[in-house]
N, C-alpha and C positions, 0 to 999 in steps of 0.2 A: 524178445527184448531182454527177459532176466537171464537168457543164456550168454548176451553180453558182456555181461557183470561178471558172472561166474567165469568165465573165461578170462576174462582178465586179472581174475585175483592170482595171488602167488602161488605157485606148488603147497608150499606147507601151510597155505590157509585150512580153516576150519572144515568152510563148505568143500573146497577139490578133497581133502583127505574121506570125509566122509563119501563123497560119490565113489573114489578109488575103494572104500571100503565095502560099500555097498554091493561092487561090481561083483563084487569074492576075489580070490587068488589066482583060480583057474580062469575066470573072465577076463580077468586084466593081460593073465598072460597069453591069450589067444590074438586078445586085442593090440597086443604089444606086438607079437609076432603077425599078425595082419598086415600090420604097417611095416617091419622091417620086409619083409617079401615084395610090397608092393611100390617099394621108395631105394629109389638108389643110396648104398649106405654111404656116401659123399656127398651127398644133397639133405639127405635126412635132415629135417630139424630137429634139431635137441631140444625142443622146446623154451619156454621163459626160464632162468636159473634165477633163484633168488639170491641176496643181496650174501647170505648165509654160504650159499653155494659159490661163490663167485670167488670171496675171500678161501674156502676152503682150497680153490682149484689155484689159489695164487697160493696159498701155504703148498700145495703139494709142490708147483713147482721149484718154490724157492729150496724144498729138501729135496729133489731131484739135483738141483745145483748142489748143493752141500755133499751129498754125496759122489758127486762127477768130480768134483772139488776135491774132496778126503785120498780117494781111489788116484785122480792123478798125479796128487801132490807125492803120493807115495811109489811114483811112477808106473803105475798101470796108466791103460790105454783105451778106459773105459770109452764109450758110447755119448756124444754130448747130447742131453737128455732133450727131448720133444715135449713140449708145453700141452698141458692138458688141452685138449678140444673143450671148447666153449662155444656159446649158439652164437652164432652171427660174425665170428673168426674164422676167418679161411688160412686154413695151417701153413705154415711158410715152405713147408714140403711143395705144396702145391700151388703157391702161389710165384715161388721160384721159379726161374727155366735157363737152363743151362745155355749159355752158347757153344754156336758146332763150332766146328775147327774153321769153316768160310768166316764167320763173322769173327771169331780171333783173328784169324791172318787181316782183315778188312779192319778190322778195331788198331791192331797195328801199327798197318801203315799209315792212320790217319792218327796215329800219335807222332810217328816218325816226320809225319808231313808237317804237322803243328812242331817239335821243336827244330829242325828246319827252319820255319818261318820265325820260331823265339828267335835263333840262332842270326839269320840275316838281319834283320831289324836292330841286335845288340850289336850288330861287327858292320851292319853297311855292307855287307858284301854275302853273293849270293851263293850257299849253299848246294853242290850237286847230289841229286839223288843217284844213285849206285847203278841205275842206267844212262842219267846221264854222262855221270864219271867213265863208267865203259865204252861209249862212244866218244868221248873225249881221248881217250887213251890211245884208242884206234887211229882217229883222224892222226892224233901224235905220230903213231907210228910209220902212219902212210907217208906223212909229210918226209918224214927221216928218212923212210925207203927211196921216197922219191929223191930227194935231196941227193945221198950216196951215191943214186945210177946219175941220177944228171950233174951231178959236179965232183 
């Protein structure tokens, strides 16, 4: 039941620093590496940050900017900087996902189909899609062929 409590206090509380102190240097750090061997280091939890740590991790990024900022303003071609990892932020590296070349072309045409349909609705009048233009053009021409041999 008191291990409840103690867990839930902050990192730099009284009581955790004491127990981390307790453990010794080489205890902590067996313990440390315990867990990164046994934990995907993607899933890992970074544990609670405190409120101290939180703001620190928003200072670092904003000098990450400042510096990507300094560097391109001067035309270099710096690196646009990655936000510190924070517990319970899933990085946008990863949370991203690129489209393939299928869903570009398919994203596409279903732009082309939507202004298409802006297009008919402002003018009244109906819009060919570039196969139906080609078979339109054909029929044209058959018609002209024929026409020429019969008349």
């Amino acid at each position: 039941m008191l291990q409840s409590f103690v867990d839930r206090l902050p990192p730099e509380s009284a009581t955790r620093t004491a127990a981390r102190d307790a453990l010794g240097a080489k205890a902590l750090a067996e313990l440390i590496e315990a867990q990164r061997e046994h934990l995907d280091p993607d899933t890992r939890p970074l544990g609670p940050w405190s409120h101290s740590e939180m703001l620190l991790a928003a200072i670092h990024d904003q000098l990450q900017m400042v510096v990507y900022a300094a560097y391109h303003s001067q035309g270099g071609k710096p690196k646009f900087p990655e936000p510190m990892a924070r517990p319970g932020v899933v990085p946008k590296s990863h949370a991203t996902r690129r489209m393939t070349a299928e869903q570009m072309q398919e994203l596409q045409q279903e732009r082309d189909a939507h202004r298409r349909r802006q297009a008919e609705s402002a003018t009244g009048t109906k819009q060919l899609t570039p196969e139906e233009a080609a078979a339109l053009s054909e029929r044209i021409q058959a018609a002209k062929l024929a026409k020429s041999i019969g008349g």
